[in-house]
C-alpha positions as CSV (number, residue, x, y, z in Angstrom):
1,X,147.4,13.4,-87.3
2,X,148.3,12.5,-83.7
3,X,144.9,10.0,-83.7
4,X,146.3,9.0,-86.9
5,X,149.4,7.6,-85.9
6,X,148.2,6.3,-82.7
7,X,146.0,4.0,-84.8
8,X,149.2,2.9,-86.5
9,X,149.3,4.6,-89.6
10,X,152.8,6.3,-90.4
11,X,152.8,10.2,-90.4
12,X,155.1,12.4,-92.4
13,X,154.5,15.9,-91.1
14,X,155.8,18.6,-92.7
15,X,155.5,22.4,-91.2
16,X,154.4,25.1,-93.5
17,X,156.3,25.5,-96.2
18,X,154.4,29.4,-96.0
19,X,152.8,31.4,-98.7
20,X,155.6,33.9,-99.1
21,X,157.8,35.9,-97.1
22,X,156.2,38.6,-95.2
23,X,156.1,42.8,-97.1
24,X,159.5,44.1,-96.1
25,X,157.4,47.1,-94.5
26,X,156.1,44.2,-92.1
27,X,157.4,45.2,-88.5
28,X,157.7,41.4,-87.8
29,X,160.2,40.7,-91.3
30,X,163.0,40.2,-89.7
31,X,161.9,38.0,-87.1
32,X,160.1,35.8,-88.9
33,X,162.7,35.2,-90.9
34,X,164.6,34.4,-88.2
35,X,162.1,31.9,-87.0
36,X,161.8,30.0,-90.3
37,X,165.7,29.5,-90.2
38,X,165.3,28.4,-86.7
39,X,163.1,25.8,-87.9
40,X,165.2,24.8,-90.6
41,X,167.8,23.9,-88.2
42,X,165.5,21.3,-86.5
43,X,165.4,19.3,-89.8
44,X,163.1,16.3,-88.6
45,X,162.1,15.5,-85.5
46,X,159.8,12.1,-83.8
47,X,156.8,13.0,-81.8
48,X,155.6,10.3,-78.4
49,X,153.0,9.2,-80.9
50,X,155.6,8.4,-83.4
51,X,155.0,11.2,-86.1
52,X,158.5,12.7,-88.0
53,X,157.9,16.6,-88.1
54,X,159.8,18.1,-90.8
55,X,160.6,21.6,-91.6
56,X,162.2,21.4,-94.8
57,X,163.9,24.2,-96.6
58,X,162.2,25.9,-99.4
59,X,162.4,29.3,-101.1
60,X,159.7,31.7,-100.1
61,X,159.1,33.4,-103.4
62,X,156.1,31.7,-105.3
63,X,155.7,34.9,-107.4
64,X,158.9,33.4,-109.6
65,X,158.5,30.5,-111.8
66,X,162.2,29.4,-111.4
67,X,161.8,29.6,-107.5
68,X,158.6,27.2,-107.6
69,X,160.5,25.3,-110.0
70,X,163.4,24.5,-107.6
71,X,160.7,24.6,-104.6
72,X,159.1,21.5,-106.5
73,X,162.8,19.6,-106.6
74,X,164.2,20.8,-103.0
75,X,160.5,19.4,-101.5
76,X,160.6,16.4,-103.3
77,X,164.2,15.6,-102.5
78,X,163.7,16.3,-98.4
79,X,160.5,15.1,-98.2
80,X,160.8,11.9,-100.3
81,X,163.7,10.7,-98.8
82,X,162.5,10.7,-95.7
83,X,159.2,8.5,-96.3
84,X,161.7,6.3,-98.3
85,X,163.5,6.1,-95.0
86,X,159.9,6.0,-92.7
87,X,158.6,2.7,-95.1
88,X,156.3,4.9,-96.7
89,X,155.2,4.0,-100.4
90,X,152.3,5.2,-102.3
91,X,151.8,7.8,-99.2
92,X,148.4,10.0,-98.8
93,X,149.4,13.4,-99.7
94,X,147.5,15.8,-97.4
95,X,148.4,19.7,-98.2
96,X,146.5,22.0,-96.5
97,X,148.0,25.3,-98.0
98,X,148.2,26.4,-101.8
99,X,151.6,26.9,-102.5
100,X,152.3,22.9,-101.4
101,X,150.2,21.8,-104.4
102,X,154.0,22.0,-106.1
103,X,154.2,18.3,-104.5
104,X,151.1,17.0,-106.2
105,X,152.5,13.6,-108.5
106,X,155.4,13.8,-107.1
107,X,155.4,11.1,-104.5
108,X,153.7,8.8,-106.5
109,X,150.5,8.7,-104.2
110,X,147.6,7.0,-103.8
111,X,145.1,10.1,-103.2
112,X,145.4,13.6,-102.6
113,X,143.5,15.4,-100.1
114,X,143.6,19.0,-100.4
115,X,142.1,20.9,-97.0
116,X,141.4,24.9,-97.5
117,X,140.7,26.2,-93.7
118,X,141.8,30.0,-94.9
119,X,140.4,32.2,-97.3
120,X,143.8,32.0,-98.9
121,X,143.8,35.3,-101.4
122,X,142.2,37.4,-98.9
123,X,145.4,37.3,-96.9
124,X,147.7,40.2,-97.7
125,X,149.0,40.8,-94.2
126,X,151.3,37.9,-93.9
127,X,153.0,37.7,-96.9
128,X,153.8,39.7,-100.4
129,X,152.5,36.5,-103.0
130,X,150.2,38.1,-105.3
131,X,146.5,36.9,-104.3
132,X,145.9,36.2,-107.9
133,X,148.7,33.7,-107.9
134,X,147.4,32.5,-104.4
135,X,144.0,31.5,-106.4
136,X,145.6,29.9,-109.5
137,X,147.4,27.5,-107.4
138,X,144.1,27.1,-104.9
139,X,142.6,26.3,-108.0
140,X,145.0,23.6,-109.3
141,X,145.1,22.0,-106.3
142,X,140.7,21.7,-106.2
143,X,141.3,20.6,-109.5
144,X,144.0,17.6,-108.8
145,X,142.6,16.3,-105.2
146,X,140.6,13.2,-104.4
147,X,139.2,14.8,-101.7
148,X,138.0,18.6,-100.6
149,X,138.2,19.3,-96.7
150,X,136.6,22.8,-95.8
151,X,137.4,23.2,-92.3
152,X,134.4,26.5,-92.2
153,X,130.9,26.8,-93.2
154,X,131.4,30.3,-94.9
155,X,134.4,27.9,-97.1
156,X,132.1,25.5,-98.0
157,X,129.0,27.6,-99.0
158,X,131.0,29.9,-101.5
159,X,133.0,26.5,-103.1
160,X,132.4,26.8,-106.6
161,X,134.5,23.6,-108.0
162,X,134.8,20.1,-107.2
163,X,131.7,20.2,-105.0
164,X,131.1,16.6,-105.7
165,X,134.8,15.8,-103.9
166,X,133.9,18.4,-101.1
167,X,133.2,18.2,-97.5
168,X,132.9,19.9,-94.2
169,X,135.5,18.8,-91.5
170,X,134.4,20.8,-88.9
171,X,137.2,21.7,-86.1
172,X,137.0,20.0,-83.1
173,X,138.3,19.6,-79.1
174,X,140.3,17.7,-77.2
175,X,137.3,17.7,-74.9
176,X,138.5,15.7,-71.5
177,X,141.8,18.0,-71.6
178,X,139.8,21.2,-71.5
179,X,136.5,19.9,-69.1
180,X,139.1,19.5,-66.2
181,X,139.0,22.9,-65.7
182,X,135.5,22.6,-64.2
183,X,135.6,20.1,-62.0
184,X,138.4,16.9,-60.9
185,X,141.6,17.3,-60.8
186,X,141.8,21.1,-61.7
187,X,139.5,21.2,-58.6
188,X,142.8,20.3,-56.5
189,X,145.4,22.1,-58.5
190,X,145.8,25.9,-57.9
191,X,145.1,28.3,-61.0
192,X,148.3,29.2,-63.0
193,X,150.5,31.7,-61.0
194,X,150.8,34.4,-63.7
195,X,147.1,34.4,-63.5
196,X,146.9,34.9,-59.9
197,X,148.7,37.5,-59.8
198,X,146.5,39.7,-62.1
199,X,143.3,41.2,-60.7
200,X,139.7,40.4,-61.9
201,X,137.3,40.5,-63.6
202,X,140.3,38.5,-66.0
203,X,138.7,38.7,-70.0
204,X,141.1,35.9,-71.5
205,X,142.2,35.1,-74.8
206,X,144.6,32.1,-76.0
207,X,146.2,32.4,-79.8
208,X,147.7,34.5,-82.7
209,X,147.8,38.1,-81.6
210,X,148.2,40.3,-84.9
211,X,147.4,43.9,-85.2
212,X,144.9,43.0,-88.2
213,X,143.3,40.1,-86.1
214,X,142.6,41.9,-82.8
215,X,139.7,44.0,-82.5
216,X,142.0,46.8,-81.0
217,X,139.3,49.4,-81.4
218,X,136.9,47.6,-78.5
219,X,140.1,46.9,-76.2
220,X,140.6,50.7,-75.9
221,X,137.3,51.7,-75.6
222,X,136.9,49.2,-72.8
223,X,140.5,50.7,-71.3
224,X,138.4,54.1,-70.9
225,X,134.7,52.6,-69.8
226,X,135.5,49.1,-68.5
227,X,139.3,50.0,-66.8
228,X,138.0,47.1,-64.2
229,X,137.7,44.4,-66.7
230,X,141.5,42.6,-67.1
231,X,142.5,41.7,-70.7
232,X,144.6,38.7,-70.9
233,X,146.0,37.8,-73.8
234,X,148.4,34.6,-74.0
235,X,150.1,33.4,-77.3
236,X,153.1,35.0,-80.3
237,X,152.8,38.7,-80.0
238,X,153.5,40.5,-83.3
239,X,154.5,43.9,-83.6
240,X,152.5,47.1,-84.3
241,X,150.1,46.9,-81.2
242,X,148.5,49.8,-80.2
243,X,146.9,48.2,-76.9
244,X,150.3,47.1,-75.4
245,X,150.8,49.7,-72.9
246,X,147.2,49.8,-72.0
247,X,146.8,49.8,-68.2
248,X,144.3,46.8,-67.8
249,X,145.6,44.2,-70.6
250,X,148.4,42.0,-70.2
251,X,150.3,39.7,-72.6
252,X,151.5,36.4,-71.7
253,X,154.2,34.4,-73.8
254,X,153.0,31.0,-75.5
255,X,152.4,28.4,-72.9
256,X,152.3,24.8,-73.8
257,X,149.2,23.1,-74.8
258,X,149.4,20.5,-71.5
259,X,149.0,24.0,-69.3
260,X,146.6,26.1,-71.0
261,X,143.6,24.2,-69.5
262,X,145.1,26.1,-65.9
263,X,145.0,29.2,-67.2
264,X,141.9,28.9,-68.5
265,X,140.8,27.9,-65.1
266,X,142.1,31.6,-64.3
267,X,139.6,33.2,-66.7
268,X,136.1,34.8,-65.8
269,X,134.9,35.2,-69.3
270,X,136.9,33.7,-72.4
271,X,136.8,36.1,-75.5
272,X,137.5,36.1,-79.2
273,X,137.7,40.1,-79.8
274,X,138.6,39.2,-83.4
275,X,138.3,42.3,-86.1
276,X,135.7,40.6,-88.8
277,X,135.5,43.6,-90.8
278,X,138.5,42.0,-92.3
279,X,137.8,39.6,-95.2
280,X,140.2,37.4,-94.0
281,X,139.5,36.8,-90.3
282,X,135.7,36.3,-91.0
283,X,136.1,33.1,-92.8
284,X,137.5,31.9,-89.4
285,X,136.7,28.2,-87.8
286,X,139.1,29.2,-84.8
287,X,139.8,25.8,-82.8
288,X,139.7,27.5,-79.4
289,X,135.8,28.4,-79.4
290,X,135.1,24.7,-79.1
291,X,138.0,24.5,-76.2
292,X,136.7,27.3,-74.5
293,X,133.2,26.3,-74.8
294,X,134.8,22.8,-72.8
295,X,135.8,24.3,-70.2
296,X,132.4,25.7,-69.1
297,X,133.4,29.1,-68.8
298,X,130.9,31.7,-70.4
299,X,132.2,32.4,-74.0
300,X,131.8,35.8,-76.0
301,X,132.9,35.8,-79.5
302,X,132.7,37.9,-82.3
303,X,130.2,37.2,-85.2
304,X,131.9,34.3,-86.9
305,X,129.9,32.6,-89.7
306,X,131.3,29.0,-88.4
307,X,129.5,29.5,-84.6
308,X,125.9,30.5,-85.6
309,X,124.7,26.9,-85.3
310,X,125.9,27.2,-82.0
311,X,124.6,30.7,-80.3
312,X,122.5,28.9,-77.8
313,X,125.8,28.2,-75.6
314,X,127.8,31.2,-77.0
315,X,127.5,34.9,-76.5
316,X,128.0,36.3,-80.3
317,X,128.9,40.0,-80.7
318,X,127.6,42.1,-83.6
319,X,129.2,45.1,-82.5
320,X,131.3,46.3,-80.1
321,X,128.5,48.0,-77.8
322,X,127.2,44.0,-77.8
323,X,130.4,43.1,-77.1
324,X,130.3,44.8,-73.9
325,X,127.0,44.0,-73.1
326,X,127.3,40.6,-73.6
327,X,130.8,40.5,-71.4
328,X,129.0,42.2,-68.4
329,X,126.1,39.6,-69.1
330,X,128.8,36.8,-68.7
331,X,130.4,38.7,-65.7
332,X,126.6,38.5,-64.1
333,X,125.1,34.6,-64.9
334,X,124.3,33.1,-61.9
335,X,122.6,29.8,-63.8
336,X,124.5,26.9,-62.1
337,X,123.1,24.8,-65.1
338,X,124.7,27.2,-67.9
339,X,128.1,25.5,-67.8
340,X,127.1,22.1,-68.3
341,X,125.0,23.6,-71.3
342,X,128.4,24.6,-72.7
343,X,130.2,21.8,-72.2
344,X,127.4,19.4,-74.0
345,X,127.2,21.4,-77.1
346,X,130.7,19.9,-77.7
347,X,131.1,16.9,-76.3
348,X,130.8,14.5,-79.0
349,X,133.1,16.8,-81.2
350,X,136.6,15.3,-80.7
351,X,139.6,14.6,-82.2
352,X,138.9,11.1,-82.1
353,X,135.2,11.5,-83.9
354,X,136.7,13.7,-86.7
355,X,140.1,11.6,-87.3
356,X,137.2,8.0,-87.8
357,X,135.1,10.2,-90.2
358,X,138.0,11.4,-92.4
359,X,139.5,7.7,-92.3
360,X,136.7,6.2,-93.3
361,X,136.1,9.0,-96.0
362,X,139.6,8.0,-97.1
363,X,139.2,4.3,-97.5
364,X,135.9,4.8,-99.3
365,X,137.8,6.8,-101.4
366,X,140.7,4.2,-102.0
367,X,137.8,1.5,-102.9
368,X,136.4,3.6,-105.8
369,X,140.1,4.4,-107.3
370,X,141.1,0.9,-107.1
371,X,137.5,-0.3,-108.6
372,X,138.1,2.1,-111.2
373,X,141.7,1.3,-111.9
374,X,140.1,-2.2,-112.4
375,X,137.4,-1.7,-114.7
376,X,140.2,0.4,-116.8
């Protein structure tokens, strides 16, 4: 959205409207909760590039008809009255999450795109919407959009309808941000201090940390055979995990995305100790395996689906005693070559290259409705 609006289209962004408050049994209800009022608070906000973020108010319980009913009037009264105030007519509605299909037709646009990056009904740890109601509305919204985004490979294969609207936008990397941490100017700036200050061999993670997500299994079994290797784990900590007070892994809070690349300079390895025995996680396109892979730095990853195509540059885990393997192969390369390797394999990926294919996609698209609307 950000190449979007630096090309000069107008963006309305609106923050996730959710899928549904989280089980009450959920150690992180309460603060959650807390957050989304936070958010509320902000209202709408205007971003350097010129994007107004919105986080409007809406009530989190899809399961009832009334609440989705007054969801669908709340939305439209927020969210319309901005783009009213923005210039916007005849907008491009772009939802990427099922429950926001409640504000298809009702801003009288030109096209819908509809992107699914999630397995949606396979979620159950973040919120308490019934999955079946998850896939009715997944399945109205594949049935009203102009266009199908499937941000994973494993998304796209298993697509049943609207295959003819569908396509594969593949994640991508803001690649010059994250190569600097090879070579120029990270070269003259010193690696971040909360990174210095922890030992190595430094195993380093940036993201979501949930219980469910985290392979929390192969962090304590390293704790009692790799006590050496440093976990680091930087991001929103939820509650409930079990590797907190482990001796050789430390959590950092979120830093902001114009600093990450000098604590990824402070890595040896970057990891992705996801748990894919769950459904859920192993539909995953995560966006930092391209970043880390930018940054040169040897990469070990768990057996996602979306990175086969690229196993030549990553080291891909089917279990955990590969895991470790693999990490003490990492800890080991000596081939001066191997980063560079890395670092090619994504290249050509970015932000930019993705944000021309989807807008060309998008005109096309505009073309054949308005030839259509013609010929009518």
């Amino acid at each position: 959205m950000r190449r979007f609006a630096r090309a000069g289209n107008r963006v309305l962004f609106v923050n996730s409207i959710s899928m549904g408050l989280a089980p009450i049994a959920n150690k992180d209800f309460v603060p959650r909760i807390a957050r989304k009022l936070r958010s509320y608070a902000k209202l709408a906000r205007q971003t350097a590039e010129g994007i107004t973020v919105v986080s409007p108010a809406a009530i989190p319980f899809y399961g009832s008809r009334s609440a989705r009913f007054a969801n669908r009037h709340l939305l439209t009264t927020q969210i319309a009255a901005l783009a009213k105030r923005r210039g916007l007519r005849n907008p491009i509605l772009w939802i990427a999450i099922p429950t926001a299909v409640e504000m298809m037709g009702r801003l009288d646009e030109s096209l819908v795109v509809y992107q699914v990056s999630d397995k949606y009904d396979s979620n159950a740890m973040d919120h308490a919407t019934d999955p079946a109601l998850i896939t009715t509305l997944h399945e109205k919204a594949i049935a009203g959009a102009d266009i199908i985004l499937y941000s994973g490979r494993k998304l796209l294969a298993e697509a049943t309808r609207g295959r003819e609207r569908s396509y594969l936008l593949e994640q991508a990397v803001d690649f010059d941000h994250w190569a600097s941490v090879r070579g120029g100017e990270l070269t003259k700036v010193r690696v971040a201090r909360e990174l210095e200050k922890i030992a190595g061999p430094r195993l380093g993670y940036f993201g979501a940390i949930e219980p469910w997500l985290i392979d929390q299994e192969l962090i304590k079994r390293a704790a009692r055979e790799r006590p050496e290797w440093q976990w680091v784990f930087i991001g929103n900590k939820s509650r409930g995990l079990e590797i907190e007070a482990l001796q050789n892994t430390h959590f950092l809070p979120p830093v902001a995305y114009e600093e990450l690349p000098r604590y990824a300079a402070g890595f040896d390895v970057c990891v992705l100790p996801w748990d894919i025995q769950n459904a859920f996680t192993s539909y995953g396109s995560a966006i930092k395996v391209r970043e880390y892979l930018a940054t040169g730095k040897p990469v070990v990853i768990a057996a996602l689906p979306e990175y086969e195509s690229l196993g030549d540059v990553l080291r891909i885990a089917r279990s955990r005693e590969d895991f470790f393997n693999l990490i003490d192969d990492a800890l080991a390369e000596t081939d001066p070559a191997a980063p560079g390797r890395r670092q090619a394999a994504v290249k050509d990926g970015t932000w930019d290259a993705r944000a021309e294919w989807v807008s060309d996609l998008i005109e096309k698209k505009l073309a054949e409705k308005e030839s259509a609307n013609m010929s009518a």
